[in-house]
C-alpha positions in Angstrom: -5.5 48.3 -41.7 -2.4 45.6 -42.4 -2.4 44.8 -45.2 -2.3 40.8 -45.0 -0.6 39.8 -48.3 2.4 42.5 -47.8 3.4 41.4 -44.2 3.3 37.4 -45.5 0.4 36.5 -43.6 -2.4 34.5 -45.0 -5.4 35.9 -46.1 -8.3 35.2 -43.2 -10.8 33.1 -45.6 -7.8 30.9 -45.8 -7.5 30.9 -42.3 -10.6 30.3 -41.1 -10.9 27.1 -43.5 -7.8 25.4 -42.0 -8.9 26.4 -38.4 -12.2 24.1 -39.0 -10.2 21.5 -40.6 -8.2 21.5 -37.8 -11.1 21.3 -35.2 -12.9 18.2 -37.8 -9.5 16.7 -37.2 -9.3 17.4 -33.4 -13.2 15.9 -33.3 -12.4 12.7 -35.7 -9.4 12.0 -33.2 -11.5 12.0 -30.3 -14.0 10.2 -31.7 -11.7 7.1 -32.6 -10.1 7.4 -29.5 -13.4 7.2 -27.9 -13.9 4.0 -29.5 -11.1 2.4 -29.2 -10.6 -1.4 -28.4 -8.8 0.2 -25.0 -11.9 2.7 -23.8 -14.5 -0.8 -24.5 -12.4 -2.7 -21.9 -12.2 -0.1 -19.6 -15.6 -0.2 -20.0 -15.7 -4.0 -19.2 -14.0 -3.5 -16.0 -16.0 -0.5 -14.7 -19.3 -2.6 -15.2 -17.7 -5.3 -12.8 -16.8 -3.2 -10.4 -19.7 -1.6 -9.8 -21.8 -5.5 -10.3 -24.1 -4.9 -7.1 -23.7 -9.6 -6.8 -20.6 -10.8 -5.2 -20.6 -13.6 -7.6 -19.3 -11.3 -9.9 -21.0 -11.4 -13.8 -21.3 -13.3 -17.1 -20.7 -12.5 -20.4 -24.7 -12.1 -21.5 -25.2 -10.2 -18.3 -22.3 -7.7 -19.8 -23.3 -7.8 -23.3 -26.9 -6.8 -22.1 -25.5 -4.0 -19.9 -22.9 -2.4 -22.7 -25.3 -3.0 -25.4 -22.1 -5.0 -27.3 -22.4 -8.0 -29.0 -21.2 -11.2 -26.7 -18.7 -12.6 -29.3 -17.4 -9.2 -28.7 -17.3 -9.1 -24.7 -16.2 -13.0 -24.9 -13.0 -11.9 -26.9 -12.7 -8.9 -25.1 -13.0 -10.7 -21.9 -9.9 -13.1 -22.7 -7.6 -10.7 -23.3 -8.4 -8.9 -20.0 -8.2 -12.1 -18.4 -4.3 -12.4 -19.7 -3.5 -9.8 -18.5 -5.0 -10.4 -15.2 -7.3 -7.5 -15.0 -10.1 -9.8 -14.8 -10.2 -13.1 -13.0 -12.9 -15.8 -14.3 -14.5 -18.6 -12.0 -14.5 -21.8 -13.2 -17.6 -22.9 -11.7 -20.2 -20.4 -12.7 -18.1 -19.0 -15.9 -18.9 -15.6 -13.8 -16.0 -13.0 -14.2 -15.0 -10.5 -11.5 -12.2 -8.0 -11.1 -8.4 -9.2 -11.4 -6.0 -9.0 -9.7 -3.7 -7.0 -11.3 -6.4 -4.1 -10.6 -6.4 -4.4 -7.0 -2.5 -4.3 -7.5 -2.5 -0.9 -8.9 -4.7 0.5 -6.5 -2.5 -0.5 -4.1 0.5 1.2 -5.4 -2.0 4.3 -6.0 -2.7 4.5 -2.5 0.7 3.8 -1.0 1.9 6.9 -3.5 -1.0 9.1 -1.9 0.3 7.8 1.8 3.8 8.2 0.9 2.8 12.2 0.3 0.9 12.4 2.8 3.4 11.1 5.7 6.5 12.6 4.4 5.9 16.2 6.0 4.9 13.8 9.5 7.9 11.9 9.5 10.1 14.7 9.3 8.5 16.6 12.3 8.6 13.0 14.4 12.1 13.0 13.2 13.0 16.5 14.3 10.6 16.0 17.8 12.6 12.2 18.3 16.4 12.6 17.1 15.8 9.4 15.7 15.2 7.8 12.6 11.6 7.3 11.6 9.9 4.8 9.3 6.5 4.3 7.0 5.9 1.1 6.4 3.1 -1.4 4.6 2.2 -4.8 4.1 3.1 -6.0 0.8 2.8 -10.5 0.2 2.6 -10.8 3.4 5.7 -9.2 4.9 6.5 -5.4 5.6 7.9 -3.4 3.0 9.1 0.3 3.9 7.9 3.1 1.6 10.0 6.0 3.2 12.4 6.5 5.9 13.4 10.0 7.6 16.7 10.1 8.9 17.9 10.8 12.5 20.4 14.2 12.4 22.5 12.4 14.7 25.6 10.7 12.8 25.0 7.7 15.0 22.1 6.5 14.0 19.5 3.4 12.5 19.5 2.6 9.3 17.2 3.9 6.3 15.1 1.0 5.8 13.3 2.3 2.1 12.8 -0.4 -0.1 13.2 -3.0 1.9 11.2 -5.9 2.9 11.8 -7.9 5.9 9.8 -10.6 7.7 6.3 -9.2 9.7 7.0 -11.8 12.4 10.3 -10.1 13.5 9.3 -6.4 13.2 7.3 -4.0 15.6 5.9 -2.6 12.3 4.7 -5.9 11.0 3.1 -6.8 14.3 1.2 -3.6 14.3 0.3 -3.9 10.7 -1.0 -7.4 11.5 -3.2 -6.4 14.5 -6.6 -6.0 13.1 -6.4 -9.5 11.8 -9.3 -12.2 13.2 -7.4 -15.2 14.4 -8.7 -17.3 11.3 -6.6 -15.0 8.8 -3.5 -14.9 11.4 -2.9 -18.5 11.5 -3.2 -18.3 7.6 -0.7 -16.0 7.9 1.7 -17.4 9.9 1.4 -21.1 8.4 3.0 -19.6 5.4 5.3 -16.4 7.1 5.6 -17.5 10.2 9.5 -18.8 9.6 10.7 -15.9 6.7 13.8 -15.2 7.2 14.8 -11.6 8.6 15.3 -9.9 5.3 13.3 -10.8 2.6 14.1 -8.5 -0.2 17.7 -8.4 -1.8 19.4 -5.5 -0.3 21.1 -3.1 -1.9 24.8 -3.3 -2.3 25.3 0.1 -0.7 24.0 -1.1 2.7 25.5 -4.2 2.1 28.7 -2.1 1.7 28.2 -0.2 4.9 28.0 -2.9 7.1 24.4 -2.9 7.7 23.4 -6.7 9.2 20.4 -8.0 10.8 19.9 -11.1 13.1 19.6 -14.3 11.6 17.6 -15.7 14.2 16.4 -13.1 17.9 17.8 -14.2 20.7 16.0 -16.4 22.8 15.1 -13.6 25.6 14.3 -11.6 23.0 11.8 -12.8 21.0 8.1 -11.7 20.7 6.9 -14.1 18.5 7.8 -18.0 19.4 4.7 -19.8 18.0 1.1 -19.3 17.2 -0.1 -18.5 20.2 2.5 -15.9 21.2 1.9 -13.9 18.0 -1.9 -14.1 19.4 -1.2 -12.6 22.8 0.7 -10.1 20.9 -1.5 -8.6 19.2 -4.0 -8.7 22.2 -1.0 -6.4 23.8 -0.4 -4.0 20.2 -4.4 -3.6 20.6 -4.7 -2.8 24.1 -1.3 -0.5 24.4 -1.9 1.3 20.4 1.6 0.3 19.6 4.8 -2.4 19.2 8.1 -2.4 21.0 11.3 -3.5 19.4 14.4 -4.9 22.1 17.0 -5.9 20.2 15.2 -8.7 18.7 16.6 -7.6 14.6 19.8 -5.7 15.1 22.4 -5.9 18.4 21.7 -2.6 20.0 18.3 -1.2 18.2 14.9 -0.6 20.0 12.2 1.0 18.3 8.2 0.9 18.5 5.3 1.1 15.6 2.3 1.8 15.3 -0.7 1.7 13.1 -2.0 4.0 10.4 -6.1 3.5 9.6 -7.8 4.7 6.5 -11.8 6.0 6.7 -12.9 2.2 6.8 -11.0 1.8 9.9 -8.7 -0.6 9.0 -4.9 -0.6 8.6 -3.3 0.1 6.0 0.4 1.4 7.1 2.8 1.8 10.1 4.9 4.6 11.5 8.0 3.4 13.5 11.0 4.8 15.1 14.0 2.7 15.8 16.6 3.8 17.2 20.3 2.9 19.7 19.3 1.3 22.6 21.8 3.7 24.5 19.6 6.7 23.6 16.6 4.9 24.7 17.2 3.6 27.5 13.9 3.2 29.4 12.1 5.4 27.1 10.6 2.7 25.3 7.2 2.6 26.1 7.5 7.2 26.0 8.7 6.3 22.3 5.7 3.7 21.7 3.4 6.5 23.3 4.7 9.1 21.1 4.5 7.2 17.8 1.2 6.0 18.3 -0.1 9.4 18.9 2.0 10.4 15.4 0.2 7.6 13.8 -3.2 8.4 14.8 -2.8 12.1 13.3 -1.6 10.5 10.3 -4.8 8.2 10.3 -7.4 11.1 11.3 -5.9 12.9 8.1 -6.5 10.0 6.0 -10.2 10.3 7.5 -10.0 7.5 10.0 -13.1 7.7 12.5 -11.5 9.1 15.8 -12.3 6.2 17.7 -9.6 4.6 15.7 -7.6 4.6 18.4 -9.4 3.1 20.9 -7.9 -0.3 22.0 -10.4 -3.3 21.6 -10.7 -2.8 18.0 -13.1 -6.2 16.5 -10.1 -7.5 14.8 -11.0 -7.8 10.9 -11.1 -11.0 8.3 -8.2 -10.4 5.4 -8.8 -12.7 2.5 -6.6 -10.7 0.1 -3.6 -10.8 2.3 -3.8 -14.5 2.7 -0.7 -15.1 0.0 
């Protein structure tokens, strides 16, 4: 047997009393995290989003249902409401969920569909030559999560990170086409006019010459008014997908499509843009082929199959109405 003392190692009796302090420690620290101001908030917020009443609830109804005092949930209530993780109506004094929750969702998914459409851009890169796009709604205009670049050394530009205006892109008509009519001329009232780029580019595309169009020439342009953007989308819902002729850059075509989640509703785009020599009369091939890209991309998000079906009941979007 080794003898404990002679090789420096601490007698076991003396080791088995620091081990438990160590675990009382470990428990003691769990339990204050446990109850921590932080974990009670949480708490807060779970109860409201799971509040079976629209209306959202009050401060007894969530003192009753945590078992807290309502000074307590009054206080805690403000500071959530600071920091916009609640939102508070001024009318009934009910609270709901903020938005600053809804925002991080948001970014939560897009991370999930940015992994889940890398591997599916690539492949519609290697199948097109061209470059190919994943893009989202974000305040109203498109912003573009990832791009996959064509192999060709002519070729359309990586759009990542940047945000340009829904009216002017095939993406942000796509994106747009499961609106009701009631939450498109919302929409446009506000976006109807943005200017091509909306997002500050960065200097190194800048520095390579990249430019847009600051207005689509006349023969050109898809959306005019109100009641073009509405016979648009009657077109994106009947064909499955958006052209592009020209009407950002001199000499780019392209076409999107739409990406559905299990509700049926969309939440992205895939697009391919590419030079207009390359493509010529292969537009509507290209729109075909993207739209069938976007509806595996949908059907592995666990979009009902009959998501591509044209003639879609287009869908009210209060959230997007910013």
């Amino acid at each position: 047997m080794i003898d404990e003392k002679r090789h420096g190692a601490r007698p076991r009796s003396e080791q088995n009393s620091q081990a438990r302090a160590e675990s009382s420690l470990d428990t003691s620290v769990t339990q204050r995290r446990n109850a921590s101001g932080l974990a009670r908030d949480i708490e807060i917020v779970e109860l409201l989003a799971t509040a079976h009443s629209g209306d959202g609830m009050g401060v007894s109804q969530l003192a009753a249902a945590s078992g807290r005092d309502k000074g307590v949930i009054s206080r805690a209530l403000a500071t959530l409401l600071d920091a916009g993780m609640v939102s508070r109506d001024s009318a009934t004094l009910r609270y709901r969920i903020g938005p600053r929750v809804f925002a991080l969702a948001a970014r939560s998914v897009e991370t999930a569909l940015v992994t889940a459409a890398r591997p599916i851009l690539r492949r519609l890169t290697q199948a097109t030559q061209e470059t190919s796009h994943l893009c989202v709604l974000r305040e109203g205009n498109v912003l573009t999560l990832a791009s996959e670049l064509s192999p060709h050394e002519v070729r359309t530009t990586g759009w990542q990170g940047v945000t340009t205006a829904a009216w002017r892109t095939p993406s942000g008509r796509a994106l747009l086409s499961d609106w009701d009519d009631e939450s498109l001329r919302a929409w446009y009232e506000i976006h109807g006019r943005d200017k091509a780029i909306v997002s500050q580019l960065d200097p190194q595309m800048t520095a390579s010459g990249f430019s847009v169009l600051a207005t689509p020439p006349r023969d050109k342009t898809v959306v005019r008014d109100f009641h073009s953007l509405l016979a648009e989308m009657a077109h994106i819902r009947q064909a499955g997908y958006a052209i592009l002729d020209e009407e950002l850059e001199t000499g780019v075509v392209g076409a999107s499509a739409p990406v559905r989640d299990f509700t049926g509703s969309i939440i992205a785009a895939i697009n391919v843009s590419a030079p207009k020599a390359r493509m010529t009369n292969r537009l509507e091939e290209l729109g075909a082929c993207v739209a069938g890209v976007a509806l595996g991309l949908s059907l592995r998000l666990g979009a009902p199959a009959a998501a591509d079906v044209s003639g879609q009941q287009p869908r009210h979007h209060e959230n997007e109405r910013r």
